[in-house]
C-alpha angles and dihedrals in degrees: 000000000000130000133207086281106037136281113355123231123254104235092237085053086050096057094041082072099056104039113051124218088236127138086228090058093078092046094049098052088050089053096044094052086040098058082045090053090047084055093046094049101050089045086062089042100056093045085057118266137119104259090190090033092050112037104164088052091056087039084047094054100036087046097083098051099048089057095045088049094048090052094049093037104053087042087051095050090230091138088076129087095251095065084058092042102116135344097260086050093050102057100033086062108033093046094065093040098055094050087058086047095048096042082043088055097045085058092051091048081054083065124087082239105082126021128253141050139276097227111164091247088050092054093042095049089047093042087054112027095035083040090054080052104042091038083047105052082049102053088036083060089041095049092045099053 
């Protein structure tokens, strides 16, 4: 069916052009929630809890912002090997798009759905200090390549 401005995309279309079929994709997913799980678990450790001792705390608090970055991240086309293309790629698209994931995860922890709080310390810490891990993991890929 058209729309105003010609054919619509399918949603899976759609999505075909923002996730690419790459043998990196996979990697850099992993990476990406990965370098979400460390934040969150030194974020329990340092509140005093036992991240390796308490898994579904750090998954729990981790929980909110992977699904704010996959959202963004996938919207943003950043799973395709464009997004890791160089350094200066990397983090000029990965910088903007982390801030949306983490404010988009401070709004989830605001639901009844996941603990904590969304105090403006909290988001900034996690703006800054998730953001060094997330933008490094995906200049480390891009670097690497």
């Amino acid at each position: 069916m058209a729309g105003r401005h010609g054919p619509r995309m399918s949603t899976a279309t759609y999505l075909r052009t923002r996730v690419d079929r790459s043998p990196l994709i996979p990697g850099l997913l992993l990476a990406d929630v990965g370098a979400i799980l460390v934040f969150a678990a030194i974020g329990v450790n340092h509140h005093g809890g036992d991240p390796l001792g308490d898994l579904a705390s750090v998954a729990w608090t981790a929980g909110p912002f992977v699904i704010g970055w996959l959202v963004v991240a996938v919207l943003a086309g950043l799973y395709t090997v464009d997004a890791v293309s160089s350094v200066g790629q990397a983090a000029s698209w990965t910088v903007p798009a982390w801030v949306v994931a983490a404010l988009i995860g401070q709004g989830l922890r605001a639901t009844a759905f996941f603990p904590g709080d969304t105090a403006l310390s909290f988001a900034l810490v996690t703006i800054v200090f998730g953001g060094i891990l997330v933008v490094g993991v995906r200049i480390a890929v891009a670097a690497l390549r």
